[in-house]
DRENPA-3360 file (N, C-alpha, C; in nm, 2 decimals, always signed):
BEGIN
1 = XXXXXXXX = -6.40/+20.93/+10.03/-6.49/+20.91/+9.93/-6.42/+20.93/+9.79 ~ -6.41/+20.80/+9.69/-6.40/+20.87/+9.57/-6.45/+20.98/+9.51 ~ -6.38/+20.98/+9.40/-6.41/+21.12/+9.29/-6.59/+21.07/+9.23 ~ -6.59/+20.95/+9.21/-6.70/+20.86/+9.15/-6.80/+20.88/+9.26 ~ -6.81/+20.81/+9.37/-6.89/+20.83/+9.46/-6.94/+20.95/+9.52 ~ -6.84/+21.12/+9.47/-6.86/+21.23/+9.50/-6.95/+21.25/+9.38 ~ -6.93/+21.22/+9.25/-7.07/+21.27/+9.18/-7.17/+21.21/+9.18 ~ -7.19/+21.05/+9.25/-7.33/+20.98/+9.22/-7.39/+21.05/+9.35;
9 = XXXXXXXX = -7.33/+21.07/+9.42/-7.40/+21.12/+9.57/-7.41/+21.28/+9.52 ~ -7.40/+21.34/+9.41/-7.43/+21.49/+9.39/-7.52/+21.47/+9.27 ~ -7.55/+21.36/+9.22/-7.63/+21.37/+9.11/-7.75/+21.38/+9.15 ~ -7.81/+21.48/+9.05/-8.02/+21.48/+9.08/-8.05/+21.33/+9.09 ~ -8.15/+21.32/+9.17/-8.25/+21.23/+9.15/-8.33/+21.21/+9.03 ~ -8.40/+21.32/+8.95/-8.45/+21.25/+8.87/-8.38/+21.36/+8.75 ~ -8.27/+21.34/+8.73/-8.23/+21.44/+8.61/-8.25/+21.50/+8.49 ~ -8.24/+21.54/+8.44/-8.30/+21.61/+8.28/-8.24/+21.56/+8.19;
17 = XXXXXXXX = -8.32/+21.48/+8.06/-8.28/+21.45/+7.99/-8.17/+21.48/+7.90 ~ -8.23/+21.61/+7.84/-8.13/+21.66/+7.76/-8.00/+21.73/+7.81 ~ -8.01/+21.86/+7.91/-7.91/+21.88/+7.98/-7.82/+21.81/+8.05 ~ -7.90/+21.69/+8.13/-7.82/+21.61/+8.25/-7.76/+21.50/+8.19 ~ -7.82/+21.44/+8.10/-7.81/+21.30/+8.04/-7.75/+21.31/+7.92 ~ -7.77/+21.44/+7.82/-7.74/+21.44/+7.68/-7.80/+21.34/+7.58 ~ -7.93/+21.36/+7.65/-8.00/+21.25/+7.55/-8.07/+21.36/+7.45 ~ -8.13/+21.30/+7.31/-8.17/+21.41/+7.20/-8.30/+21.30/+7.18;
25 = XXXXXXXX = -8.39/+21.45/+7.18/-8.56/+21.37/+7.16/-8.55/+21.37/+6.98 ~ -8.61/+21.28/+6.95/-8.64/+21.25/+6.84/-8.78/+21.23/+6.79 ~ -8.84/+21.18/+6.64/-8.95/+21.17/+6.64/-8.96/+21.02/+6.61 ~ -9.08/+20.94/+6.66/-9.08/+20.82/+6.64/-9.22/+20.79/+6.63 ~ -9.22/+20.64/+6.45/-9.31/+20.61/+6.46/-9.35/+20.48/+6.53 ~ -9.49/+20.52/+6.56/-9.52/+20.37/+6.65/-9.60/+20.26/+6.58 ~ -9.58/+20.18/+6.58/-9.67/+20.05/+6.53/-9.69/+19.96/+6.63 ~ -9.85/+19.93/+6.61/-9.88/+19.85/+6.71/-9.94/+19.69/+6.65;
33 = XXXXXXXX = -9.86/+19.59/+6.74/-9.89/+19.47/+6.72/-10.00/+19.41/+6.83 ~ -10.13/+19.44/+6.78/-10.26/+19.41/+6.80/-10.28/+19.28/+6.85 ~ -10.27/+19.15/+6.76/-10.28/+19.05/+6.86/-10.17/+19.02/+6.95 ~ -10.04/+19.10/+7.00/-9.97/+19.04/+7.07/-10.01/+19.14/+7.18 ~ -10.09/+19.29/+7.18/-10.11/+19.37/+7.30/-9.96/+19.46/+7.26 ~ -9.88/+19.49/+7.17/-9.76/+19.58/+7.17/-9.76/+19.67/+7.13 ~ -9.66/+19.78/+7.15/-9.65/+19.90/+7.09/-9.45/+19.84/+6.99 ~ -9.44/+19.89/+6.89/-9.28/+19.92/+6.85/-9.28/+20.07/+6.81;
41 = XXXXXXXX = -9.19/+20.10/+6.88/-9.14/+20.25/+6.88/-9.04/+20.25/+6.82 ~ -9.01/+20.29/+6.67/-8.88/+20.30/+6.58/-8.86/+20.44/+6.53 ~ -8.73/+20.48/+6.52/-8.70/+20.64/+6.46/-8.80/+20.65/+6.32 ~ -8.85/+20.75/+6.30/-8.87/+20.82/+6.21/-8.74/+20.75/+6.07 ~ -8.63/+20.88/+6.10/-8.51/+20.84/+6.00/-8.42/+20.71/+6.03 ~ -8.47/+20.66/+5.95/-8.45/+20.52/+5.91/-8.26/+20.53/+5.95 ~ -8.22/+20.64/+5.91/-8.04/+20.63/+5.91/-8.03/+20.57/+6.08 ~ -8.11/+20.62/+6.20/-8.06/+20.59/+6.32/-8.11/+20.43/+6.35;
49 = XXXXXXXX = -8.15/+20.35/+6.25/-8.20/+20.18/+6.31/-8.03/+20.16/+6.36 ~ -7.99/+20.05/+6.42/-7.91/+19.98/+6.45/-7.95/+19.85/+6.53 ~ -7.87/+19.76/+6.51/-7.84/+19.65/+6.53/-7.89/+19.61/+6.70 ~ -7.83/+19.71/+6.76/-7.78/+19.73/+6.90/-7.88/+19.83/+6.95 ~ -8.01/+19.84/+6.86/-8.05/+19.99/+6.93/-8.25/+19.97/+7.03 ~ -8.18/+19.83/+7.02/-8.34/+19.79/+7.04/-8.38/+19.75/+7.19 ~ -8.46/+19.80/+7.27/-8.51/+19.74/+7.45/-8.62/+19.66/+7.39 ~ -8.64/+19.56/+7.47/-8.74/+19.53/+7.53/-8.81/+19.58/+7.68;
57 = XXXXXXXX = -8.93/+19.60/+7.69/-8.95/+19.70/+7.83/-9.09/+19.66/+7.85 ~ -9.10/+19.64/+7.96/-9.28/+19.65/+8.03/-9.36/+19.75/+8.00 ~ -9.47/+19.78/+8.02/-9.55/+19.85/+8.00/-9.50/+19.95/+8.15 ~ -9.47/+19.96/+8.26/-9.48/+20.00/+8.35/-9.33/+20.05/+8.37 ~ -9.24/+20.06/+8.27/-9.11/+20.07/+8.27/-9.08/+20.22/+8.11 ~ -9.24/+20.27/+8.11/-9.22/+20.34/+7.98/-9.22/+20.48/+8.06 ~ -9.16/+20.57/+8.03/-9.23/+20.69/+8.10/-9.23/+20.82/+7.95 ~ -9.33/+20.91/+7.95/-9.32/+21.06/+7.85/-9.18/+21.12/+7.90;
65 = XXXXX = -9.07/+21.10/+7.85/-8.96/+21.21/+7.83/-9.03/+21.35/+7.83 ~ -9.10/+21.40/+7.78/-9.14/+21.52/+7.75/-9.24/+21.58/+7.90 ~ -9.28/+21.46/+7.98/-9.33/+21.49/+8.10/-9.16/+21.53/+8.19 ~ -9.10/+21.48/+8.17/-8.99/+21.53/+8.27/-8.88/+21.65/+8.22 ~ -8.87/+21.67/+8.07/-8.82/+21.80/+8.08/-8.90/+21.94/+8.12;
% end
């Protein structure tokens, strides 16, 4: 077994954001587009927009970060 295959077969199942993943919660405002049924979720500080920084996602593909830490 690789070195690779030794940490995906040790990694948690559902890991922790911030510790496991190094992801950083931020604050975000939401605007909702009404007749299309949408939410847009964009930073707060305008400095983190990017080009590259945008999902598209289902409704059923969102989960609370804050429920899993």
């Amino acid at each position: 077994m690789t070195d690779l295959e030794q940490e995906w077969k040790d990694a948690a199942p559902h890991p922790h954001p911030e510790t496991d993943l190094e992801y950083e919660c931020l604050s975000i405002s939401v605007v909702k587009a009404e007749q299309y049924e949408r939410l847009l979720l964009l930073p707060e500080d305008e400095d983190m927009l990017h080009d590259d920084a945008f999902m598209v996602v289902g409704e059923d593909d969102l989960v609370d970060l804050s429920d899993m830490a």
